[in-house]
N, C-alpha and C positions, 0 to 999 in steps of 0.2 A: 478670557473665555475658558481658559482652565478650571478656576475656581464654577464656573457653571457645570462644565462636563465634571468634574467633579459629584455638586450637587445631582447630575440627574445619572448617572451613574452611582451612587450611592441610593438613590430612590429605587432604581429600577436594578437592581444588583440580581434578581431571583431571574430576569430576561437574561444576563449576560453569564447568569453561574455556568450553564453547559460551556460556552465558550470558554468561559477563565479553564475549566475542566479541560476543555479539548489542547488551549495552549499549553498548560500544566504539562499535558502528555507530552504532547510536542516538542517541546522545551526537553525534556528531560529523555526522550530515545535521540532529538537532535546532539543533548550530550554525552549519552552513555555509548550510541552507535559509532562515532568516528574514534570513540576511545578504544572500543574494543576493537572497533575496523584495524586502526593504526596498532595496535597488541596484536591482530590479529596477519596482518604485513609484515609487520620487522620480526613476527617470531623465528627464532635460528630451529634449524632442520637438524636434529642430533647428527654427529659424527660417527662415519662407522655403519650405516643402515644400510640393507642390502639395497641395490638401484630401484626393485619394484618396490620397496618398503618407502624410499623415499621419494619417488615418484608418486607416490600413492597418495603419501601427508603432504605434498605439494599441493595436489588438487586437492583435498578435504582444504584445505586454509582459503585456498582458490575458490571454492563455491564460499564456504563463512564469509570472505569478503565480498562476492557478489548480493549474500543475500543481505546482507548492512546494510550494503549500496542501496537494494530496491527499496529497505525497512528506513531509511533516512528520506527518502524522495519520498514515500508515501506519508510519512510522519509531516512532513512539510506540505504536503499538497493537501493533504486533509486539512490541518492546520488552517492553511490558507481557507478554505472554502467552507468550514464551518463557522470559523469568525465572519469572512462573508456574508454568508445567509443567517448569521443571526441578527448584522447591521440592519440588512434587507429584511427583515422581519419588523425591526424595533422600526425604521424609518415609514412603513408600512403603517406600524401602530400609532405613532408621533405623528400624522401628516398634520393636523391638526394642531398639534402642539407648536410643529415646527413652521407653520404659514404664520401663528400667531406671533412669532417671533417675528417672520418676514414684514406682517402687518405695524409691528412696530417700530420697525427702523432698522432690524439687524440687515443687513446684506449678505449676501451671498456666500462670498467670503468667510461671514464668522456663523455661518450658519453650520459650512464646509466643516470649520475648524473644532466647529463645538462638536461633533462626529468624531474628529481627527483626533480632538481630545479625548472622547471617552475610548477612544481604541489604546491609545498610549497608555490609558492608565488599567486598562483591561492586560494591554502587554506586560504591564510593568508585574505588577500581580502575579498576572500565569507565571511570568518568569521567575520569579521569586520563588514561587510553591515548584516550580520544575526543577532549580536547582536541586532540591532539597530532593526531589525523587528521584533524579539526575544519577546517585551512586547506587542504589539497589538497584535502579533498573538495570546498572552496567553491570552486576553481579548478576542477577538475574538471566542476562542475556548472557555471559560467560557459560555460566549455568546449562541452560538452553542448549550450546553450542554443543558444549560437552556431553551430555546426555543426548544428541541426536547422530553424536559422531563424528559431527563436522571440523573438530577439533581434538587432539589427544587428551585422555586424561591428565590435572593440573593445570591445567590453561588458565589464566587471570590477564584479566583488563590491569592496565596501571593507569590511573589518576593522572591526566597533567592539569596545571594551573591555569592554562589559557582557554580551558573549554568552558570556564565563565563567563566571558566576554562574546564567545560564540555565542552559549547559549541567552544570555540575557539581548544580542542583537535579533536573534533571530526571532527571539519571543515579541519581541517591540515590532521590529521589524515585519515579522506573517502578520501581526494585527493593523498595523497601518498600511501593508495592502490589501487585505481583505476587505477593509472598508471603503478603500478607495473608490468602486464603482456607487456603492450607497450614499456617501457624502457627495458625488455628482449628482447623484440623482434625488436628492435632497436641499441643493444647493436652487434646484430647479426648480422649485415648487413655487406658484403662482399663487401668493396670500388669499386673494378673491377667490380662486378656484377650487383650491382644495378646503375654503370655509363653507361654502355653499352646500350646503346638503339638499341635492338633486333627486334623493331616492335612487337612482341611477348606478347598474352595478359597474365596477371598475371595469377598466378597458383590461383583457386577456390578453394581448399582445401588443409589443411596441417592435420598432423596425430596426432597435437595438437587439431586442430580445431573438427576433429570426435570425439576424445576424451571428450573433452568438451562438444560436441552437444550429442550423440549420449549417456554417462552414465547420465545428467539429463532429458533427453528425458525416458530413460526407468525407470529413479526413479518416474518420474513423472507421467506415464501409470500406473506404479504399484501402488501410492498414490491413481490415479481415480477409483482405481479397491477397494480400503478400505472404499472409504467415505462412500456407500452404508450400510456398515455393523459399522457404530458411529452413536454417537447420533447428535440431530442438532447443536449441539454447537461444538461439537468436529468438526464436519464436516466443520463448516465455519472454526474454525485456520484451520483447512488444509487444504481449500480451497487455504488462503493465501500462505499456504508454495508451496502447487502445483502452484502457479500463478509465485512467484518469480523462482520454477524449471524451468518451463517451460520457461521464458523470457527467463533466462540464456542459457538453449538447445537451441531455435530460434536462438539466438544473436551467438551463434558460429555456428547453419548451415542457418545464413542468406546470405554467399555471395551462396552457394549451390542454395537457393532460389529465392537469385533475380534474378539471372542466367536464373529458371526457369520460374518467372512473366515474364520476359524480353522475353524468346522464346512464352510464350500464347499472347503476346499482339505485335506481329508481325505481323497479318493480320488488327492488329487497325491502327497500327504505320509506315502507307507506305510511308509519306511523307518523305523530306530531313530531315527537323529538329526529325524526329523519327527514321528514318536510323543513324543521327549523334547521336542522345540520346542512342540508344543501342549500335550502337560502344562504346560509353564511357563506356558502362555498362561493356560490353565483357572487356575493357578493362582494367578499374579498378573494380574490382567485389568488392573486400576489402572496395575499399572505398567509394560505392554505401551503401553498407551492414553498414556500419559505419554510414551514413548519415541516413538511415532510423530506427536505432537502439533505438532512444528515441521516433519517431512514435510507434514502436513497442511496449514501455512499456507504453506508452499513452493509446493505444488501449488495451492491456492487462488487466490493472488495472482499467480502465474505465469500458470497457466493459463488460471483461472477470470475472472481480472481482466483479463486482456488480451485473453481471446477476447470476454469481453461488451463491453470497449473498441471492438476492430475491427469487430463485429457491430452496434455503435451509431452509427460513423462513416460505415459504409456505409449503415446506413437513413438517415440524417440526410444523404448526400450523396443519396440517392433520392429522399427527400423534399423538397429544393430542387431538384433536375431536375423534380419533376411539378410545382411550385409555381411554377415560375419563366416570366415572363412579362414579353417583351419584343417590338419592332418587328422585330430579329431574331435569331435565336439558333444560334449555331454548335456543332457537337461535332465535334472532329478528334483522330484520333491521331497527327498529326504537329505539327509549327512551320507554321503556317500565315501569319503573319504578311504575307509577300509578295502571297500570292492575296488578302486580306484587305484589301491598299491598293490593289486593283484598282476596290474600292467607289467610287462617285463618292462625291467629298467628304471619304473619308475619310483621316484623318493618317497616313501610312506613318511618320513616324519614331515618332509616339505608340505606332503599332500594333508595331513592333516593338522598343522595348522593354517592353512588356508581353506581350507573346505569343510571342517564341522563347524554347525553354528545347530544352536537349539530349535531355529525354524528350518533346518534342511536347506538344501540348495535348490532353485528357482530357477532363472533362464542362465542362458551361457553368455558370458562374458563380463568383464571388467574392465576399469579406466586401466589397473595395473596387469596388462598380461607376463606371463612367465615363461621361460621355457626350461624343455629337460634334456636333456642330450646326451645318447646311450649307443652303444656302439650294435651293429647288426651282427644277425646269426645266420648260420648254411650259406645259402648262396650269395646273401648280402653279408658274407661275415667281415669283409673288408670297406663296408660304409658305414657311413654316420648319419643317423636320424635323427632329425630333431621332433619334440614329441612338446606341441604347444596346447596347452588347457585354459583358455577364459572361462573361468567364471562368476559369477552374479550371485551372491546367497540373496 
């Protein structure tokens, strides 16, 4: 059955190019990201740094590795589900093809495997072309790291030899589950059935499909109903995990919905070619739903994932403004640094390098706070004040 998946995998190669594209990616942040993660882990904290100096590059390395972490879990979840719905699309287009196979003697079995076959060699491929993207993207994302701060200048990924084997399993690997459910569901086709042309549009939902849709839909209500009561950090991971719920519930009641885009945009769509575009719809609902399937995680992860990013960062910088409690505490929208060593006692050179930056200083506070410690005058001349300043450029 290889040499067949083979053949129609080479027929139908312009169906599968997004996918080889999408593994391609995958493949190669699957390699580039644990390289840098791991660069990113074991880097040594120079010797000698003041404690908030290095407190500070503790946490910058501490988020660079958080954010791999999410940038490899999403790289693999897409992965997975765009090889998915491309299966579900092709299997969608084949029914006909593949009953005729049924009709003639193939079983269930090699029908599965002729699926199973073109996914391996879909894997095989992506993975091939990932390797090869696999070190610019690690430079690339070095890059990235450094230029947002998250890492000191000089930072470099180092190359190890085992992340080939990573990568070319995981490539083979995402694509032989992706297909997983389309090769069951493919496996199923009733030769008689699906040769018969009924006129008859396809059925919009199956009791797999609610299933699917309708328990991460309510996992995913119940996540939005927690994030309120975590802190900001906690809230953005499960921001993440609510985003990939959520595609998942859309993506099994997307023919449900296009069903339903398709009847509101009936007063838009009066013409022929809009009468002939939603007959298609009605008719193939599956495989409408399939096509817009990778729009959908487009728009999720773009959108959806970054607006609740921003939205979590601002209440989490609001929530350390009301929380925040010091002897004094400054907000400026400029470099304040200068008026700021007007304080008795306090370090003008300390203060200005921590406090000029070319966009001024912003709210009060920092991961690294500092303190100054100056002795009192007149009646306090025999204590000691401590004089604490967070701030946030």
């Amino acid at each position: 059955m290889l040499s067949a998946s083979w053949s129609t995998f080479r027929d139908r190669w312009q169906v599968f190019a997004g996918a080889i594209i999408t593994v391609c990616l995958g493949v190669g942040l699957v390699q580039s990201s644990p390289l840098t993660l791991v660069s990113s882990a074991t880097a040594k904290i120079p010797s000698g740094l003041p404690k908030a100096e290095r407190r500070a590059l503790q946490d910058r390395y501490a988020s660079a590795d958080t954010l791999l972490g999410m940038e490899l879990g999403l790289a693999a979840f897409i992965a997975v589900f765009i090889v998915g719905t491309t299966f579900a699309f092709t299997v969608e287009q084949r029914r006909r093809d593949l009953a005729l196979l049924r009709l003639t003697g193939a079983s269930r079995g090699q029908v599965r495997t002729l699926l199973l076959g073109e996914a391996f060699l879909l894997g095989t491929v992506g993975s091939g072309l990932g390797i090869l993207v696999g070190l610019p993207l690690m430079r690339m994302q070095a890059w990235m790291l450094t230029e947002f701060a998250f890492v000191p200048p000089g930072f470099s990924a180092q190359w190890r030899s085992w992340i080939i084997f990573v990568g070319v399993g995981t490539g083979v690997g995402v694509s032989l589950l992706g297909v997983l459910t389309a090769s069951a569901r493919a496996s199923k086709l009733r030769p008689l059935e699906a040769l018969r042309d009924s006129g008859r549009p396809a059925r919009t939902m199956t009791p797999s499909r609610w299933i699917i849709g309708t328990l991460p839909l309510a996992g995913g209500i119940a996540m939005l109903t927690m994030v309120p009561h975590l802190g900001t950090e906690q809230a953005k991971r499960m921001s993440t995990l609510v985003s990939m719920v959520l595609v998942i519930a859309f993506a099994a009641l997307a023919p449900l919905l296009a069903q339903l885009v398709g009847g509101l945009l009936t007063p838009v769509l009066r013409g022929r070619l809009g009468q002939l575009a939603q007959a298609n719809l009605r008719d193939g609902v599956r495989r409408s739903a399939a096509t817009a399937a990778p729009i959908m995680v487009f728009v999720a992860f773009v959108a959806g994932w970054t607006g609740a990013q921003a939205t979590l960062t601002e209440a989490g910088r609001q929530e350390i403004t009301r929380n925040l409690r010091g002897d004094f505490v400054v907000a400026a929208d400029r470099p304040i640094a200068a008026e700021l060593a007007t304080v008795d006692g306090a370090d003008e050179a300390a203060l200005a390098s921590r406090l000029a930056s070319p966009t001024g200083v912003g709210e009060v506070m920092t991961a690294a706070e500092w303190a100054h410690r100056y002795a009192g005058s007149g009646q306090h001349e025999n204590t000691k004040i401590i004089l604490t300043l967070a701030v946030r450029p």
